[in-house]
PDB file of the backbone (N, CA, C, O) and the ligand in Angstrom, with CONECT records:
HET     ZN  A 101       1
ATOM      1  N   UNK A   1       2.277  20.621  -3.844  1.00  0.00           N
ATOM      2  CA  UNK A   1       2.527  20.240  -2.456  1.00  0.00           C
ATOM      3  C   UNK A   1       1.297  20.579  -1.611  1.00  0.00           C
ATOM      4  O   UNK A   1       0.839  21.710  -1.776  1.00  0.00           O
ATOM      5  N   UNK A   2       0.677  19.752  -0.710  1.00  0.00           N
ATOM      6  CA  UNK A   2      -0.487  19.222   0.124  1.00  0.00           C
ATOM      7  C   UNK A   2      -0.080  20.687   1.372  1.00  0.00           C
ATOM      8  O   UNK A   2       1.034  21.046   1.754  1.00  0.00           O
ATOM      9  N   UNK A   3      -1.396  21.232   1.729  1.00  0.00           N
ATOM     10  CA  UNK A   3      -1.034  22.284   2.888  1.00  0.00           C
ATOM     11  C   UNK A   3      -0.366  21.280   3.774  1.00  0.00           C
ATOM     12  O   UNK A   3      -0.289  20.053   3.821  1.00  0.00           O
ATOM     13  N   UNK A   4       0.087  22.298   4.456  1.00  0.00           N
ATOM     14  CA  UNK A   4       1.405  21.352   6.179  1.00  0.00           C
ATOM     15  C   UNK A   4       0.249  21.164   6.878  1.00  0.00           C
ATOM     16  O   UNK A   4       0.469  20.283   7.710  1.00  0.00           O
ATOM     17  N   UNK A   5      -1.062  21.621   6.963  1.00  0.00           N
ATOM     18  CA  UNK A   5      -1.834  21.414   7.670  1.00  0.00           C
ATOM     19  C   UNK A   5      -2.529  19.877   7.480  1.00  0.00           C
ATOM     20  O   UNK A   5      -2.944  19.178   8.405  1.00  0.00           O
ATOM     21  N   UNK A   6      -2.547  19.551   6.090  1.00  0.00           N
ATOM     22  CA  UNK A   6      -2.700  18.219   5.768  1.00  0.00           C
ATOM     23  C   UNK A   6      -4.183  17.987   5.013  1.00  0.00           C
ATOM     24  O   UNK A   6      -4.401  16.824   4.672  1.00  0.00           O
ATOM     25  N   UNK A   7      -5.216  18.975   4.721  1.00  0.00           N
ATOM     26  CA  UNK A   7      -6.592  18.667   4.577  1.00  0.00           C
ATOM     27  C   UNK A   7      -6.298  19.685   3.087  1.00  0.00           C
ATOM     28  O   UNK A   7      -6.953  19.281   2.126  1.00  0.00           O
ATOM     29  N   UNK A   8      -5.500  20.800   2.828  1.00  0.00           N
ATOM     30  CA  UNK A   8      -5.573  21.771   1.806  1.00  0.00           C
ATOM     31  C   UNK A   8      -5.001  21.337   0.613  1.00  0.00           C
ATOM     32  O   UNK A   8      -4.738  20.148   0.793  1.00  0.00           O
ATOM     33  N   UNK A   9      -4.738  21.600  -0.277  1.00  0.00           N
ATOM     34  CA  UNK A   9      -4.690  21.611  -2.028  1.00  0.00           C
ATOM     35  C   UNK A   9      -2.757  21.881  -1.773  1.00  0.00           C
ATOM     36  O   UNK A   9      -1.770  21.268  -2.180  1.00  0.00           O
ATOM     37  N   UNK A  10      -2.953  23.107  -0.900  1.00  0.00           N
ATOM     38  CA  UNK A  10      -1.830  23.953  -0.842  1.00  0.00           C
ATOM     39  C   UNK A  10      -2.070  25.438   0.022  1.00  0.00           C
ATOM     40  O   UNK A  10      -2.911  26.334  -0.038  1.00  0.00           O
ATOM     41  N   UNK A  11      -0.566  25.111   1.042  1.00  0.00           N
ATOM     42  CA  UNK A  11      -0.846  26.686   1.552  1.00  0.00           C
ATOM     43  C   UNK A  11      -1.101  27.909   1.555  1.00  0.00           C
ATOM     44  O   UNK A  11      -1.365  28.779   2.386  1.00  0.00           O
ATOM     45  N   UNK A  12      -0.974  27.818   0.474  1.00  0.00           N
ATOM     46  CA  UNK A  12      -0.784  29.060  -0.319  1.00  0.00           C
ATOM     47  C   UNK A  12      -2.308  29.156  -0.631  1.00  0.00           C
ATOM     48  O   UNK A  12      -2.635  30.339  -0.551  1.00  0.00           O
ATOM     49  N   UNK A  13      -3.311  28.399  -0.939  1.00  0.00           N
ATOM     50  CA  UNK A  13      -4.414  28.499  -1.193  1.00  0.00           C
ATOM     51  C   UNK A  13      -5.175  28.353   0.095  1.00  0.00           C
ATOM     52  O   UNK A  13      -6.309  28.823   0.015  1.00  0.00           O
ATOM     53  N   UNK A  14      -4.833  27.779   1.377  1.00  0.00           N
ATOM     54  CA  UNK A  14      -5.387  27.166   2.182  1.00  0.00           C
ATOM     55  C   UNK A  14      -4.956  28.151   3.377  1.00  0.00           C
ATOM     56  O   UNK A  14      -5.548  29.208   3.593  1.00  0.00           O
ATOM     57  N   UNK A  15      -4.117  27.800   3.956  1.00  0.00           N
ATOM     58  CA  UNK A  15      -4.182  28.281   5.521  1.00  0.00           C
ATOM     59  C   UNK A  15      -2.908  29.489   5.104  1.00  0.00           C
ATOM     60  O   UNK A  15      -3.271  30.440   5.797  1.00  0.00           O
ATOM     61  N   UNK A  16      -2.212  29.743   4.696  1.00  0.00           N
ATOM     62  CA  UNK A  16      -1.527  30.899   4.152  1.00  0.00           C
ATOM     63  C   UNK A  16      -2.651  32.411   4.302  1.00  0.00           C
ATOM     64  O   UNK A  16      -2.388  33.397   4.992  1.00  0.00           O
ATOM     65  N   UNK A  17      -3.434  32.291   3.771  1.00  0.00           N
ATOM     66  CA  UNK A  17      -4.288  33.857   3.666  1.00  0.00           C
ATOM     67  C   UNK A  17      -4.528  34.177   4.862  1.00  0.00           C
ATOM     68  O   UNK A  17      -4.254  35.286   5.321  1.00  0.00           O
ATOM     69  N   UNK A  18      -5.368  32.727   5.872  1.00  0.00           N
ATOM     70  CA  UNK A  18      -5.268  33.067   7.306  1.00  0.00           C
ATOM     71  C   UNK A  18      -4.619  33.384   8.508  1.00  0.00           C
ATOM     72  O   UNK A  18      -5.075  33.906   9.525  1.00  0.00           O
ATOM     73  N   UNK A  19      -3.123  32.866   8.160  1.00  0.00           N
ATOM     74  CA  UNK A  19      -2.400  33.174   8.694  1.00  0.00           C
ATOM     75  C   UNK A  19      -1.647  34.415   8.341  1.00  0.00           C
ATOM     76  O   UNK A  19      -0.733  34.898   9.010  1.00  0.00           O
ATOM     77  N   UNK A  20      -2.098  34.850   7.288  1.00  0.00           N
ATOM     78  CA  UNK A  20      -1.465  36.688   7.332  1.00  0.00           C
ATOM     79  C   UNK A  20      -2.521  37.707   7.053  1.00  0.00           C
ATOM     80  O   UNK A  20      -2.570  38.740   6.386  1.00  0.00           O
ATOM     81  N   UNK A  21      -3.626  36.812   8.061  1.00  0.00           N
ATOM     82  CA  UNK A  21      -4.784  37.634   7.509  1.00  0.00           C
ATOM     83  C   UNK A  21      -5.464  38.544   6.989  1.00  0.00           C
ATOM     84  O   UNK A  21      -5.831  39.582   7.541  1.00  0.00           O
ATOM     85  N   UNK A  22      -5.791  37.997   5.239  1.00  0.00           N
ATOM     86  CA  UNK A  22      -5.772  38.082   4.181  1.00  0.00           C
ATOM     87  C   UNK A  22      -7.256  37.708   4.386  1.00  0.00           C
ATOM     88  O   UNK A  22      -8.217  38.331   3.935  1.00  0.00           O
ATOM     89  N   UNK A  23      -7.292  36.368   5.291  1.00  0.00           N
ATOM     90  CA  UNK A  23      -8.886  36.021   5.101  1.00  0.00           C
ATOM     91  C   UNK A  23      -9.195  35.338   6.512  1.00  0.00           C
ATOM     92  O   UNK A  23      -8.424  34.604   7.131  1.00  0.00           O
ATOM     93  N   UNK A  24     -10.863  35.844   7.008  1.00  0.00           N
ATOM     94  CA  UNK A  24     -10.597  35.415   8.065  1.00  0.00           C
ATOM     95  C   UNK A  24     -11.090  33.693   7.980  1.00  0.00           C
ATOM     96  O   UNK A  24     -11.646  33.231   6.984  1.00  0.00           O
ATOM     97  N   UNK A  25     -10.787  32.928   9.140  1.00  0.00           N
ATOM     98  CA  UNK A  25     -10.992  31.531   9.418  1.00  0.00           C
ATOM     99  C   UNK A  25     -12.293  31.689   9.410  1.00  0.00           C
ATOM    100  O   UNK A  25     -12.855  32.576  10.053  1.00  0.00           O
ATOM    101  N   UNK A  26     -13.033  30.634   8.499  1.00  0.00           N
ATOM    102  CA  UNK A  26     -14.432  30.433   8.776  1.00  0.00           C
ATOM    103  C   UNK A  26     -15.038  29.591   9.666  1.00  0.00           C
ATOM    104  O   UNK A  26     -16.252  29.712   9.829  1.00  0.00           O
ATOM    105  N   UNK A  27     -14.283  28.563  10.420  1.00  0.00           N
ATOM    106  CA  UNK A  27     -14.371  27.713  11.603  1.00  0.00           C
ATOM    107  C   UNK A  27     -13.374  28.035  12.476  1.00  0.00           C
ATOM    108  O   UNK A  27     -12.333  28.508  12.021  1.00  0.00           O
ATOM    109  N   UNK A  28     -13.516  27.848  13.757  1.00  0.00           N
ATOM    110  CA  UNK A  28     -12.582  27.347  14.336  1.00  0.00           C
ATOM    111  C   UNK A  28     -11.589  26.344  14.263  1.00  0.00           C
ATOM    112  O   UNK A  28     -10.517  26.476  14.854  1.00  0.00           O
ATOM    113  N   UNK A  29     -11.805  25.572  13.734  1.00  0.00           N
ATOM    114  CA  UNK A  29     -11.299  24.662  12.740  1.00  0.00           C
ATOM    115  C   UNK A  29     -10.487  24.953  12.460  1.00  0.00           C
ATOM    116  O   UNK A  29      -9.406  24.710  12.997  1.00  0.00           O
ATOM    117  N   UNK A  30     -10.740  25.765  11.244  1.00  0.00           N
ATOM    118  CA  UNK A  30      -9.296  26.531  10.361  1.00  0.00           C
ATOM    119  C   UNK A  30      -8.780  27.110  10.728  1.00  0.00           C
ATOM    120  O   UNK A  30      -7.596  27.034  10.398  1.00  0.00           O
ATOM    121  N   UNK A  31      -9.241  28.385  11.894  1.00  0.00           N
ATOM    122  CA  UNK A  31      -8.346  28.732  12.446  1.00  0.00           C
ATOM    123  C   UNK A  31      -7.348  28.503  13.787  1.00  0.00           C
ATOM    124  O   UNK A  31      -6.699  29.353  14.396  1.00  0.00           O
ATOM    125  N   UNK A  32      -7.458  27.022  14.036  1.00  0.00           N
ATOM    126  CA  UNK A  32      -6.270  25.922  14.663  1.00  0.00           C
ATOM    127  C   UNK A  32      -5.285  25.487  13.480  1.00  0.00           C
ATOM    128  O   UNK A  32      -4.060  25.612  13.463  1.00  0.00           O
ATOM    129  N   UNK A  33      -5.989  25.029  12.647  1.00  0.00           N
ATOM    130  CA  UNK A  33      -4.666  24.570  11.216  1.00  0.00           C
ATOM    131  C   UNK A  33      -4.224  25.487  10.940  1.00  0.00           C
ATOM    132  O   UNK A  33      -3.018  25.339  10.739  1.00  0.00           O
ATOM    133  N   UNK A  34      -4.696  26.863  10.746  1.00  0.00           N
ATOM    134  CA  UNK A  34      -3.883  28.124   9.905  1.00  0.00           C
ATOM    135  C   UNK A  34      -2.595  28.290  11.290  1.00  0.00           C
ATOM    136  O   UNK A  34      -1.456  28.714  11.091  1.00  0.00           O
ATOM    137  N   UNK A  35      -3.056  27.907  12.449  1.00  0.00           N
ATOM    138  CA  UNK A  35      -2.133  28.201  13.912  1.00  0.00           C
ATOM    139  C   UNK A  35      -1.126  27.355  13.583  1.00  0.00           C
ATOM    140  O   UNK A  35       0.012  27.823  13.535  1.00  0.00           O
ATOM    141  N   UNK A  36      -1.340  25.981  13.299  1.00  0.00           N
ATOM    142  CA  UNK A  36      -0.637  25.008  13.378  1.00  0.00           C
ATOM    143  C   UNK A  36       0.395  25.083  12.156  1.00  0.00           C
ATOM    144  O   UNK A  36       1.584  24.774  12.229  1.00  0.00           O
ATOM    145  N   UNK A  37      -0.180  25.485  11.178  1.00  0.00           N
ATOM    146  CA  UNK A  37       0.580  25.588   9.909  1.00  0.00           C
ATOM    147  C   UNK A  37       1.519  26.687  10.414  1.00  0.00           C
ATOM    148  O   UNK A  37       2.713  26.412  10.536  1.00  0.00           O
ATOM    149  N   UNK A  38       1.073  27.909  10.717  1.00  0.00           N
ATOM    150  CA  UNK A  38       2.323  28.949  11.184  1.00  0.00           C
ATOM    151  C   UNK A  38       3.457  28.260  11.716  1.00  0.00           C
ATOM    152  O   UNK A  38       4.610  28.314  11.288  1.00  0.00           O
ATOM    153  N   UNK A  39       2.899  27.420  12.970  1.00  0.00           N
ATOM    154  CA  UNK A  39       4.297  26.977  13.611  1.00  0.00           C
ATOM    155  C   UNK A  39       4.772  25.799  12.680  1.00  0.00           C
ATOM    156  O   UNK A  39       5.747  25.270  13.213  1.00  0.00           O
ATOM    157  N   UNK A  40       4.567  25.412  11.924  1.00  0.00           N
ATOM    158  CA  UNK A  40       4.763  24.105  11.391  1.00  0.00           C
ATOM    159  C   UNK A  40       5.969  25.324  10.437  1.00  0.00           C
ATOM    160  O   UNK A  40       7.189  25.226  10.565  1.00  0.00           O
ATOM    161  N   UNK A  41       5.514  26.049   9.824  1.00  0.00           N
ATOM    162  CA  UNK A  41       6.192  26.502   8.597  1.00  0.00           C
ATOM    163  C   UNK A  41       7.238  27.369   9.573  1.00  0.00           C
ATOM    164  O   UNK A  41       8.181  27.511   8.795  1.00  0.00           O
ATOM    165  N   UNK A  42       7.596  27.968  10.695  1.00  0.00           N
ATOM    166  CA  UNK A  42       8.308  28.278  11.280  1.00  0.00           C
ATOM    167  C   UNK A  42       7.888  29.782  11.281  1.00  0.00           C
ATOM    168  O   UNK A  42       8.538  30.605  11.926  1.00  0.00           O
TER     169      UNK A  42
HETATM  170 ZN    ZN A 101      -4.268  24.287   5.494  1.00  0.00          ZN2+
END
C-alpha cells in the first residue's frame, strides 16, 4: 500500500518515521506530507 501521502512506497517507510519523529523531514516538503499524512491517518 502507496504512502496516504501519495509520492511514498509506504508509510511506514515514508512519512511514518517523521511523523513520530524517528527522522527528521529533509525538506519542507516532507515535512507538509508527514503533516498531512498524520491527519489523513487520523
Ligand atoms: Zn509519505
Amino acid at each position: 500500500m502507496p504512502c496516504v501521502c501519495g509520492i511514498g512506497e509506504s508509510t511506514e517507510s515514508h512519512c511514518l518515521p517523521i511523523i513520530k519523529g524517528e527522522k527528521a523531514a529533509e525538506t519542507a516538503e516532507a515535512l507538509m506530507r508527514a503533516r498531512y499524512s498524520a491527519y489523513a491517518l487520523g
